[in-house]
N, C-alpha and C positions, 0 to 999 in steps of 0.2 A: 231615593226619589219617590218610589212608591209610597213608603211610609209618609212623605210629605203632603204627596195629593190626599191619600187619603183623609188627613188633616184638615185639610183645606175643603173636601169637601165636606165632613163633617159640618163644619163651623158652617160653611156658605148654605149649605140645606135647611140647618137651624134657623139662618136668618131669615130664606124665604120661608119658612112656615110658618116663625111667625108675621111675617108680612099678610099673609092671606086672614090672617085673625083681624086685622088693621084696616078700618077706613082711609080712605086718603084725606089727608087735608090742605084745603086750598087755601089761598090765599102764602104760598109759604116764605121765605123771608128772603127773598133773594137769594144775594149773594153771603148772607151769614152761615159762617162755617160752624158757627154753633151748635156742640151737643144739643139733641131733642130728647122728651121723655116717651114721647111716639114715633109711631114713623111720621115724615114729612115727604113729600111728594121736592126739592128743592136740590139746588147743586151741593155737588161736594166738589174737595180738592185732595188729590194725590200728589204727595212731596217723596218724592227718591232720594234717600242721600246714601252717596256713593261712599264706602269706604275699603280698605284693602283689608285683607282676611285675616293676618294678625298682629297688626298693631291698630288697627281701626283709624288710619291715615284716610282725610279724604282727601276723593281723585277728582280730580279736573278732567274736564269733556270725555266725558260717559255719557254717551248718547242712548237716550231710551226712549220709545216710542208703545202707547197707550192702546191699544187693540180690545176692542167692544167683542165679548162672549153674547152677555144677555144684556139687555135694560128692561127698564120698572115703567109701567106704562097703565094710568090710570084712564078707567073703562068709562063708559057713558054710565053706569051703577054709581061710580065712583071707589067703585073698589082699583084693587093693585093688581096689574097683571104683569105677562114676563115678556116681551118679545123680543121673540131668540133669534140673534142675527138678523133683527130686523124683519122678522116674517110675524110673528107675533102669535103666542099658544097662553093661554091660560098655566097658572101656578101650579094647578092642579093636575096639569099632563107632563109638568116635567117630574120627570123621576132620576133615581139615581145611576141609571141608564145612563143619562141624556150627560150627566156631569161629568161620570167621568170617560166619556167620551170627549167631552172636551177639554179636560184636565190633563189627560193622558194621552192627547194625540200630539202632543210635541214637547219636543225634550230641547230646542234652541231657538234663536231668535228666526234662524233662515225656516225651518220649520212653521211657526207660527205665521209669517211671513208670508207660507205658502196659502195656508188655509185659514187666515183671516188677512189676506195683504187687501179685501173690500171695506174689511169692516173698521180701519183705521178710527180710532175715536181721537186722538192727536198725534201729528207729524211731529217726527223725532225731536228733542231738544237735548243740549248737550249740560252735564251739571257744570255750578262756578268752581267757584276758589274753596268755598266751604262742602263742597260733594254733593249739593242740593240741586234737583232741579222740581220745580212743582209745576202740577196740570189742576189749573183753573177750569171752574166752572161744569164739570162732568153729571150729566143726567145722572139719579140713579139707578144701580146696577153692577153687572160683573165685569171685573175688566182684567185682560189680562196684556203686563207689563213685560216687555220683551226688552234688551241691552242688546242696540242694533250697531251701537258702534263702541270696541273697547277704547279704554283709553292708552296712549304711549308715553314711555316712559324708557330714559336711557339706562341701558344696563338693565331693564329690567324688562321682560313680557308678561303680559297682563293675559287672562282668559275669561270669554265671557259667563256672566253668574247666569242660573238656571233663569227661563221665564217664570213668573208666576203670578197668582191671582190675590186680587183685591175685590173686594164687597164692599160697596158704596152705598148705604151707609153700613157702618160694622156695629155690634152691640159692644159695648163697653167692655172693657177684662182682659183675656187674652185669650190671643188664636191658637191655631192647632200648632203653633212652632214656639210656646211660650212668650212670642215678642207682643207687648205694652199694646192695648189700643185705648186712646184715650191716655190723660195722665189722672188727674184728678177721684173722673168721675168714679163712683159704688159699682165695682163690676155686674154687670149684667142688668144694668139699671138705665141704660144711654144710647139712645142712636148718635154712633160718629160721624161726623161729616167731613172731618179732617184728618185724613188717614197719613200718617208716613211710614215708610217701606224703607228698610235696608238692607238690601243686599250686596254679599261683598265679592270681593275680585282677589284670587287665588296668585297671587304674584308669580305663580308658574304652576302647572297642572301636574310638575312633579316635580322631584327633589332629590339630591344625590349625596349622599354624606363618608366618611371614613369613619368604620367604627373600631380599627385598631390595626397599631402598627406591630409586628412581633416576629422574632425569628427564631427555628425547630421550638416552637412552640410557650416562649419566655418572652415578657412585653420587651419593647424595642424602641426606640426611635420616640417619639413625640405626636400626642395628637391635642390641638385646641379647641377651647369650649366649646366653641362651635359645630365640631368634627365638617369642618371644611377645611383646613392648613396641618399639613405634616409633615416634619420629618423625618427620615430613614436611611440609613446605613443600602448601598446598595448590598444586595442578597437576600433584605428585609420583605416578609412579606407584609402588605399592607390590606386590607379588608375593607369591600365599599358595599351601600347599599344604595339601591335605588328606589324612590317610591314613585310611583305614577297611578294614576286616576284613567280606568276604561272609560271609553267616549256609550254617551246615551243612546238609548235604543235609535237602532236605522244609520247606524254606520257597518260598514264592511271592514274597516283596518285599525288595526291597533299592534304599533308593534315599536319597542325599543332597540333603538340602535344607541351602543358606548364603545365610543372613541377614546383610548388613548394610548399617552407618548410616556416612554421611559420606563415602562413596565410591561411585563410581558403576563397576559389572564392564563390564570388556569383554568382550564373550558369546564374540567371535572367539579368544580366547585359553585359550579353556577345552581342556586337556587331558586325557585321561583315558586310564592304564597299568594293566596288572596286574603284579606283582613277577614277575621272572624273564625276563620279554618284553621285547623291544627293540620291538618296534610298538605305535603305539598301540592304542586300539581302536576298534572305527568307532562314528561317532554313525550312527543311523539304525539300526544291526543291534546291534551290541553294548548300546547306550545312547541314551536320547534328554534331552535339554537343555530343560527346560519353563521358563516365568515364573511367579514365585509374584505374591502380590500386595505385598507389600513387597519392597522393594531384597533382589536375590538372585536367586537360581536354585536350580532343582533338575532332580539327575542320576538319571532312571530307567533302574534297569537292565533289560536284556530277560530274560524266564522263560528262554530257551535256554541263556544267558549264564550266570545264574544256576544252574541245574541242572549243566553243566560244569564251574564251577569255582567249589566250596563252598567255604568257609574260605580264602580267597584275598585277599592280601591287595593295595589297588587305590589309585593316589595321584591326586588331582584336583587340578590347577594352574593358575594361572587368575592375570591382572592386574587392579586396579582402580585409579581413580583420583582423589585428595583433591578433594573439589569443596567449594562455599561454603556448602553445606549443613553441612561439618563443625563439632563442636564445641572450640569455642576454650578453652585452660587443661586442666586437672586433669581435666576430665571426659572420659574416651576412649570415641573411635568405635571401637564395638565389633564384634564380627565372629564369628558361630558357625557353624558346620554340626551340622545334627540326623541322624543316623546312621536310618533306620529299615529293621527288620527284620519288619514285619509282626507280625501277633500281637498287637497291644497292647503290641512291644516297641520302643522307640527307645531311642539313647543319642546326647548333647551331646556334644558333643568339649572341651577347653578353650577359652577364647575371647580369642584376640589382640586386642591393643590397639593402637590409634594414636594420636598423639595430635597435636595441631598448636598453634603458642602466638600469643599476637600479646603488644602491651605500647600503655598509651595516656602519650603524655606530657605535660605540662604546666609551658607557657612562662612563667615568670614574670618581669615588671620589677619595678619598683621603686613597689612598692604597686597594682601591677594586673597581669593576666593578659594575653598578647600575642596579637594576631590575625594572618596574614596572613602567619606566620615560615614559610618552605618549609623541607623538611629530605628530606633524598635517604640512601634506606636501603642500604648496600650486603653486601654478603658480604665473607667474612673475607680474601680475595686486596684489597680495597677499589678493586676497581675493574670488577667486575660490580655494576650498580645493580638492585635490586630492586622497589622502588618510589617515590613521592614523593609526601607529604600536607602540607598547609598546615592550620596552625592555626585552629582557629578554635570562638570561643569560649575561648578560652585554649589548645588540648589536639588532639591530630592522632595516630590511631589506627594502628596498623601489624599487620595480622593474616595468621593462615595459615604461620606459619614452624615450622620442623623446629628442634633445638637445633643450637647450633653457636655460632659467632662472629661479629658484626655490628660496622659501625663506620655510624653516623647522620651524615649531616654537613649543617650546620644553611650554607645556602646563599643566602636573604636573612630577613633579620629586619627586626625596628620599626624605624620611623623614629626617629630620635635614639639608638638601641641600635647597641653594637659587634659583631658576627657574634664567636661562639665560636671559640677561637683552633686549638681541636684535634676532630678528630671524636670521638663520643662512644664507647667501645667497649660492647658488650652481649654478654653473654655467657650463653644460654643452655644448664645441663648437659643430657648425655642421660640421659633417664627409665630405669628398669628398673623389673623387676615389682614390686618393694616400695618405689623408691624416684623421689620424686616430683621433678620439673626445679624448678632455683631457677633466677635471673636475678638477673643483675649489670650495674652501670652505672657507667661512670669518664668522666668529663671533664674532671678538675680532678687527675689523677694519685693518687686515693684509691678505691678499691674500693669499690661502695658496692649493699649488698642492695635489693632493689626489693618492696614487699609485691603481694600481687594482692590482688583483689575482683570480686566476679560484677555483671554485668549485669541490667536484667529479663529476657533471654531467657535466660540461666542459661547465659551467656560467661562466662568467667574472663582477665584479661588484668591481666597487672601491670603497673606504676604504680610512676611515680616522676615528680619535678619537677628541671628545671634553671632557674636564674635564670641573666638577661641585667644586665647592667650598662651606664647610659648611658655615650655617646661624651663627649669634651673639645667646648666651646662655643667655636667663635669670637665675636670681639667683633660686636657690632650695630651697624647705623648709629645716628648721632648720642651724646648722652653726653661722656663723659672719654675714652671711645676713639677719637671722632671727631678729637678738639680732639688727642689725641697723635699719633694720625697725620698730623692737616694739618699741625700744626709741624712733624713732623719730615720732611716733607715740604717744606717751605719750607725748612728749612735745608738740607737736600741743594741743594734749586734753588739757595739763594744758593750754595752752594759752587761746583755751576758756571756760575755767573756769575761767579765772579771769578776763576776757573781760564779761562774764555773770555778776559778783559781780559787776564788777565797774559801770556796767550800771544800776544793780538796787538798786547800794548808790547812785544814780544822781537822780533817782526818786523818793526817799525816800527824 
């Protein structure tokens, strides 16, 4: 922000100096917003167009409101003079004093509000459809442009962009922030009369992301381009960061509260930087780590802290870890940080998701459901085991996994039942932010989709059946199997019996 005014004042000092070099001329053209090659004593127009901060979307009703610093005010000499707030001083008694005093005594719209709410130069107007709103006919002079009303938008909050200054007329080329004035005209060649201004709207004043899912220190689980959707094995530890933006000078509070479900923070892990620093910053002086009363933390920052370094932008990083608490399926354990800046003012950040899946299966024979089948869950190398459930009640539940690739291997079954010849593959995809995990299941060399359904605790776990097929039956005592095997049993015998005789008439 400093660096900005500074900016601003630059360029705006340059212009009044050279205006004191400049006669005024009458006669000026109305209402043309026409480049001049001099000054012109005539209106100009201020066009706002509103866009959001990164994709350059514009916003509908964004209310801004036009507030008079200084105007241009020509003398009975006919030279240009300044008068400031209306009391009226010569070019020559403002100095660099005087500007940034007025550049730098507010840092928001309520602010400016306070200490120019007389000097109104036009009542708020809200932009259209295209992010535009323009102020007609404006004396020249300096004006500075306040964003009195954000705009709303579902699922999304908006924060208002810094005030700032505009110079009526501006010279051609560009200001202290690189942005165009003029298009056409030979920089440094032009009085503008038609200035537009854009500033943009931060679709949140901070931002929460996953920067990795891993367990005893080997990646794990799933994370999307986005690093907002992920999945994880419960036990998984997942890793978030938070960014948020310190509120401008003359506020008292600034502090991050993060909420969340199905993961339990380790406090130890919590970091916290200011952009541009290589050290952290201390807990105890800079910041203290409080416990709220639901799963979470919050990071207050200290007044000295705060007063130092306004509009500063600060990341919080921090691990947690998937506990049994989590919710299973479609429903994600969810995770926010609430940004507060005092005032009656906070803002949400986005809110990353995790998600963790299980699947229940069910053993079927032949005309009844199998108890007591063990089956051993492994990862996709198949030969890390992850757990083992036995059936029972027909059906053996396997929860808490990240997407990826599983093979199931069904390791004793029913009695009279043959053990499945091949492990089962399952394959869970990974989730993204619009698009929800399926699961699949092969054991017979056919791909085959699995449906889910929720529990009464409001689990989601998919579902599918494999059947088992009985073993070949040896024969049973007594019967016609009996009677075949004594015979042929007896005829072996008799065979050697007479193979004994014949061999001991040969030695005889």
């Amino acid at each position: 922000m400093k660096k900005l005014l500074k900016q601003l004042l630059a360029v705006t000092t340059a212009i009044m100096m050279a205006i004191t070099l400049l006669p005024a001329m009458a006669n000026a053209e109305g209402n043309n917003y026409g480049a001049t090659d001099t000054f012109v004593m005539k209106p100009g127009r201020i066009t706002v167009h509103k866009t959001t901060q990164d994709s350059n979307k514009p916003l509908k009703d964004a209310g801004f409101t036009v507030y008079t610093a200084l105007t241009f005010k020509q003398d009975s000499n006919g030279k240009i003079v300044v008068d400031k707030n209306n009391t009226g001083t010569t070019i020559s008694d403002v100095n660099t004093a005087d500007f940034k005093g007025i550049i730098g005594s507010f840092t928001s719209a309520e602010q400016v509000e306070r200490d120019y709410g007389n000097h109104v130069a036009r009542p708020e107007q809200l932009t259209e459809s295209n992010g535009e709103t323009a102020f007609e006919n404006l004396d020249p002079g300096i004006y500075i442009v306040a964003e009195t009303t954000v705009p709303t938008a579902t699922n999304t909050t908006y924060y208002e962009s810094v005030p700032f200054i505009v110079s009526l007329p501006s010279t051609s080329g560009q200001d202290g922030n690189g942005n165009n004035i003029g298009t056409s005209e030979e920089p440094g060649t032009k009085w503008i009369y038609d200035i537009k201004a854009t500033p943009k709207n931060n679709a949140a004043f901070g931002e929460k992301k996953i920067t990795g899912v891993t367990r005893e220190n080997e990646i794990s689980g799933t994370v999307d381009d986005k690093h907002t959707t992920a999945s994880a094995n419960i036990g998984d530890t997942v890793s978030y960061e938070i960014t948020a933006t310190s509120p401008t000078k003359g506020s008292d509070t600034f502090n991050v509260t993060d909420k969340i479900k199905g993961l339990e923070v380790d406090m130890n892990s919590i970091v916290v930087k200011a952009q541009g620093k290589e050290e952290n910053l201390t807990e105890g002086t800079d910041y203290n780590v409080e416990n709220i009363a639901e799963p979470g933390f919050k990071v207050v920052f200290a007044q000295a802290w705060i007063n130092a370094n306004p509009n500063t932008k600060i990341t919080i990083s921090y691990s947690a870890t998937v506990t049994e608490t989590a919710k299973i399926g479609t429903d994600a354990n969810t995770n926010k940080a609430i940004i507060d800046f005092g005032q009656e003012k906070s803002q949400e950040t986005n809110i990353p998701k995790v998600y963790t899946y299980g699947f229940t299966l069910t053993k079927q024979g032949e005309n009844e459901t199998l108890n007591g089948v063990i089956f051993e869950l492994y990862k996709e190398d198949n030969t890390t085991k992850i757990d083992t459930q036995t059936t029972s009640n027909g059906s053996a539940t396997f929860d808490g996994l990240a997407a990826g690739t599983y093979y199931l291997k069904e390791t004793k079954t029913a009695s009279g039942y043959t053990l499945l010849a091949n492990p089962i593959k399952i394959t869970i995809s990974a989730p993204a932010a619009d698009t929800p995990a399926t699961f699949t299941y092969d054991y017979d060399g056919k791909d085959k989709k699995a449906i889910s359904q929720k529990d009464d605790n409001g689990n989601e776990r998919f579902t599918f059946t494999v059947t088992n097929k009985k073993g070949f039956n040896l024969p049973s005592t007594g019967g016609m199997g009996t009677y075949i095997f004594t015979i042929g049993g007896l005829v072996v015998m008799a065979g050697a019996v007479l193979l004994l005789v014949s061999s001991k008439k040969k030695r005889a």
